[in-house]
Each structure stands twice: as structure tokens, then as C-alpha cells.
C-alpha positions as CSV (number, residue, x, y, z in Angstrom):
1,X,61.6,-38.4,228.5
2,X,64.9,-37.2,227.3
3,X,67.5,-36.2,229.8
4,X,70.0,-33.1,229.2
5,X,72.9,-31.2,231.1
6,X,70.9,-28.1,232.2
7,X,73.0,-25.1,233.6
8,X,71.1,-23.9,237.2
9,X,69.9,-21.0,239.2
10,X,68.3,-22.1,242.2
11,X,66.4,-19.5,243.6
12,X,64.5,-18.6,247.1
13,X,61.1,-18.3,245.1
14,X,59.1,-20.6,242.6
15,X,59.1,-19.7,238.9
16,X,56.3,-21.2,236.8
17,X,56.2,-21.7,232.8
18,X,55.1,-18.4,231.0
19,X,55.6,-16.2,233.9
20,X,58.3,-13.5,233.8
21,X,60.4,-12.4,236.3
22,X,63.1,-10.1,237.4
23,X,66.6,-11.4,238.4
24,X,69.3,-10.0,239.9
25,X,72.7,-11.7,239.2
26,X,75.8,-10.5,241.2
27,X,77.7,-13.7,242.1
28,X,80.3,-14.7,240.2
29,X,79.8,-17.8,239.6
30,X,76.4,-16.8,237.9
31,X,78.1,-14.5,235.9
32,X,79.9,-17.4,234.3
33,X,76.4,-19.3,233.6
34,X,75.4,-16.4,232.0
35,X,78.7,-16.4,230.0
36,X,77.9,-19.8,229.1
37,X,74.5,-20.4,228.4
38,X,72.7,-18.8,224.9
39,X,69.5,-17.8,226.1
40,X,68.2,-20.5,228.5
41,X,68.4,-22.0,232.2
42,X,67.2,-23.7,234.7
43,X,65.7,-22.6,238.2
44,X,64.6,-24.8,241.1
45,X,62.9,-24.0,244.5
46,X,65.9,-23.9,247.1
47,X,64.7,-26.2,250.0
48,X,67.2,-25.0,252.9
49,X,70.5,-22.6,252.8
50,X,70.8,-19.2,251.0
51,X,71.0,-18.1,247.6
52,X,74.4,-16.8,247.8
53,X,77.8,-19.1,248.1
54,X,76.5,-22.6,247.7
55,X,76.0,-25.5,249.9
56,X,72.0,-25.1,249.5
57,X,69.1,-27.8,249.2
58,X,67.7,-28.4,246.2
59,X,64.1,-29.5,245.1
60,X,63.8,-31.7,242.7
61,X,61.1,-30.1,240.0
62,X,62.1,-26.9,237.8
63,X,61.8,-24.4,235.7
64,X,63.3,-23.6,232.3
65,X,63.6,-20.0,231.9
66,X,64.4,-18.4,229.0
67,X,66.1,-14.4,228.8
68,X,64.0,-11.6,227.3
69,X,66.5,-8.9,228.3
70,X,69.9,-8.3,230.3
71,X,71.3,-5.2,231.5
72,X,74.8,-5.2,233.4
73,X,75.2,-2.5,235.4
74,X,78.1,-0.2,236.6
75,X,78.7,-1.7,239.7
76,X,78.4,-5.4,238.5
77,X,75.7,-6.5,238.7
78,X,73.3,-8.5,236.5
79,X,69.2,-7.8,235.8
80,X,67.5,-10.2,234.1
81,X,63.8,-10.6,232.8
82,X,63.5,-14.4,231.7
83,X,59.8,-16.0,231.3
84,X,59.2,-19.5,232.2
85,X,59.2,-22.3,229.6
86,X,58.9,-25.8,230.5
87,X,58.8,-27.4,234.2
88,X,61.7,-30.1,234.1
89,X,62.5,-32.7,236.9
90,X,66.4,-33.3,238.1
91,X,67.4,-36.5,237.8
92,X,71.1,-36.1,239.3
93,X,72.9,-32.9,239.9
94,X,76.2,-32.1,238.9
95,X,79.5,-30.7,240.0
96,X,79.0,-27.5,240.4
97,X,81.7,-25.6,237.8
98,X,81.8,-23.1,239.3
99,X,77.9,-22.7,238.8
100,X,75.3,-25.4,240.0
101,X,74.4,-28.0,237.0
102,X,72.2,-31.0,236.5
103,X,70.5,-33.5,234.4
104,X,67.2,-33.1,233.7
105,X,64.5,-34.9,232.1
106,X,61.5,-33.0,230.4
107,X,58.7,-33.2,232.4
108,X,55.4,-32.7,230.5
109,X,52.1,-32.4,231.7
110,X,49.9,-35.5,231.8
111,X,48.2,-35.7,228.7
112,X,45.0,-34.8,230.0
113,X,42.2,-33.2,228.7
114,X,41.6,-29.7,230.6
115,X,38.4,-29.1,232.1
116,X,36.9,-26.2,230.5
117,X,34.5,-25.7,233.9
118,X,37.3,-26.5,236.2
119,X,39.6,-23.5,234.4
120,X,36.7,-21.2,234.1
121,X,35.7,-21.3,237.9
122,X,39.3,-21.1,238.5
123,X,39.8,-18.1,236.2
124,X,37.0,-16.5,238.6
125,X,38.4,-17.6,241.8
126,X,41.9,-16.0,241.4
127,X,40.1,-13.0,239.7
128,X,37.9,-11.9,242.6
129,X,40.8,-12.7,245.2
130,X,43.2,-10.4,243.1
131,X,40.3,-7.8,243.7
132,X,40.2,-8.5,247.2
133,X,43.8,-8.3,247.6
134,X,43.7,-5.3,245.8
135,X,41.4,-3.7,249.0
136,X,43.6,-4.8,251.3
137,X,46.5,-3.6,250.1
138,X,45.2,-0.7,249.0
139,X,48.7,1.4,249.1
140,X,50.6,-1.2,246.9
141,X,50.5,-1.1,242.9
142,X,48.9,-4.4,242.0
143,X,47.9,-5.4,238.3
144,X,44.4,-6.6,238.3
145,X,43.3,-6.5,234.8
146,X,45.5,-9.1,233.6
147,X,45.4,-10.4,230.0
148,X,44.7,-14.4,230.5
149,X,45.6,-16.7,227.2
150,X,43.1,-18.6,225.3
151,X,45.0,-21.6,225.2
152,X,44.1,-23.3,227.9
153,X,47.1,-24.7,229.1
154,X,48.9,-21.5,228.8
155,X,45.9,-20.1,231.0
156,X,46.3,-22.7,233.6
157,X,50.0,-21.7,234.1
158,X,49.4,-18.4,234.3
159,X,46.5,-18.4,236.5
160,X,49.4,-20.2,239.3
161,X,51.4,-17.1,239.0
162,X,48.7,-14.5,239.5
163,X,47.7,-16.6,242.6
164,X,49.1,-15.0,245.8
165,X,50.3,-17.8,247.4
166,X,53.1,-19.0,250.0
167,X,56.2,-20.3,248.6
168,X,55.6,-24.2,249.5
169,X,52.1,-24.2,247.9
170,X,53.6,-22.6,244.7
171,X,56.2,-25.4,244.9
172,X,53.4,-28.1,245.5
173,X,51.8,-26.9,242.7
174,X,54.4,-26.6,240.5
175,X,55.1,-30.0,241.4
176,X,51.7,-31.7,240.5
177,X,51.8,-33.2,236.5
178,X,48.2,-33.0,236.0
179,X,46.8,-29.4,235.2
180,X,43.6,-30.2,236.6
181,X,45.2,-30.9,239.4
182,X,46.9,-28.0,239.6
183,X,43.6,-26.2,239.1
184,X,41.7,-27.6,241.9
185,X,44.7,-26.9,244.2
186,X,45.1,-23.3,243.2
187,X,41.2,-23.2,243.9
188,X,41.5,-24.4,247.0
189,X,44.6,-22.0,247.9
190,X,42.2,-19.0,246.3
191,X,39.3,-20.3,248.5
192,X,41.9,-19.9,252.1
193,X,43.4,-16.5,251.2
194,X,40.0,-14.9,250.5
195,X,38.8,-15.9,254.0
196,X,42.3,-14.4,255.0
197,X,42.4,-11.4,253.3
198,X,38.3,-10.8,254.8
199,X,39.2,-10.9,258.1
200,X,42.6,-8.8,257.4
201,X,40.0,-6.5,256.0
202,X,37.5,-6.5,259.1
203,X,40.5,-6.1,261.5
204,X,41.8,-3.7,259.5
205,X,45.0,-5.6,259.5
206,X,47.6,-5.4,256.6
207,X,50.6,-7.2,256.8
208,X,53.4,-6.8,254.2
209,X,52.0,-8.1,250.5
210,X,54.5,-10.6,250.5
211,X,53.3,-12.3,254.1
């Protein structure tokens, strides 16, 4: 493994490799790492705190993220759209200056073989509880006909950002090295929020999307 300085964003959400997602930058400080950096950063899961003005928790595994577009706006303010690269593990964080830094080492997936019944059961599982989803939220826009890669390993990622999901199980899953790991966990995960999202829909209960 090679460790690097890696400029940070921690963030109050999980971002996964070869998912995209908007940002919203109006600190300061990340207005500098923006300033800094070419086209890539790093994100991590924060633990405990807030987003804004420091003195967070950290976790330990993140994200590389890479911007696609930038847009500063009249008040300010910052969007991004930055995909997910590579998942990376801190080894020893930084001074922050003025923005919070790190050493990282790359952290590749164990080179394992994926299993091509594991992913394709998988693929099936997050696809009917998208569909399901998609009943009971019936008011809210949601994307069901995604288009899934044929690499596997690009598939597996992406298949752990489609999954609805609470924020620790995307970190635990983030976290796991072994894709078919990670597989069997978001199966499991697919498995629970179907049985949740069939009662919601017997009760004729829907909570906010994001519950």
C-alpha cells in the first residue's frame, strides 16, 4: 500500500466508488481545499459532531472523489457533482490547514474472484426492493431503471449505492475489503427493508424517503 497526504471533506453521509453525488460547499475553509486541490479529494463518514466548524469524529475508511462539475454561486456558495473513485483507509490525520487533511493508504479490494451468482441474485434483490420502494413512496421521483455496469466490480459498487440503506450499514459496508462480502451484506440489508417497506405498505404508513 502506498500512503499519500489526501486533502478531506468529511461528510454526514457515506460516499461509495462510482457513485455521484451533489455537494454543497459554503465554509471557508472548504473553499480553500477546493482552491487547492486539481480535481480530487477525500470524504469519510463523520462518526459524531457536525459538518460545519470542526471538532468532528472521524471514521477511518474513505472515499476518493473526484469533480465532474463546480458551479459557484452569487451568494457564495459552492455545488459540486464529484463521483466516487477508490475507497482509501486513514492512517493518521493531519493538522487541519485550515481544511481537514490526512494520510491515507490505498485500500484495494481483496483480490477475490466475484461470484457471478452471488452478484446476479444481488442485482435482483436491490432491483425488486427499488420497485417496492417505488410503491411506497409513490409521491417521490425515484430512478428505477438504472443502467448497471458489466464489469463486475464496477456493478458491485454501484449496486451499494442504489441500496436504500441507513447510514451505518452503508458505512459497514463500505468498510468490508472483500466484494463478496459486501454482496452478501447488501443482500441481507435488501432482504430487511423489503419486509419494511411491506408492512409500511399494508399500514399504509410512509415515512420520509430518507427514514
Amino acid at each position: 500500500m502506498t500512503e499519500r497526504p489526501l486533502a478531506m471533506f468529511p461528510l454526514g453521509m457515506v460516499v461509495f466508488p462510482f457513485q455521484t453525488v451533489g455537494l454543497c460547499v459554503f465554509e471557508e475553509r472548504y473553499h480553500a481545499l477546493l482552491a487547492d486541490v486539481e480535481r480530487q479529494f477525500g470524504t469519510c463518514l463523520i462518526s459524531r459532531g457536525s459538518e460545519v466548524g470542526g471538532q468532528d469524529e472521524r471514521t477511518s475508511v474513505g472515499t476518493v472523489v473526484e469533480i465532474l462539475a463546480s458551479q459557484r454561486l452569487s451568494d457564495g456558495q459552492t455545488l459540486l457533482m464529484v463521483e466516487g473513485r477508490e475507497c482509501v483507509q486513514v492512517s493518521k490525520w493531519l493538522k487541519d490547514a485550515p481544511y481537514p487533511r490526512a494520510l491515507v493508504d490505498d485500500r484495494c479490494c481483496d483480490n477475490v474472484e466475484i461470484e457471478r451468482e452471488l452478484l446476479a441474485s444481488t442485482t435482483s434483490a436491490v432491483k425488486a426492493l427499488r420497485a417496492l420502494q417505488s410503491e411506497v413512496f409513490a409521491d417521490q421521483c425515484l430512478q428505477q431503471n438504472v443502467s448497471l455496469d458489466d464489469d463486475p466490480g464496477i456493478r458491485s459498487w454501484q449496486l451499494c449505492s442504489l441500496t436504500p440503506m441507513s447510514t451505518l450499514d452503508q458505512f459497514k459496508v463500505l468498510s468490508l475489503s472483500n466484494p463478496n462480502d459486501r454482496l452478501r451484506l447488501v443482500a441481507e440489508i435488501c432482504c430487511e427493508r423489503y419486509g419494511d417497506y411491506q408492512r409500511m405498505l399494508m399500514l399504509g404508513d410512509a415515512p420520509s424517503i430518507l427514514d
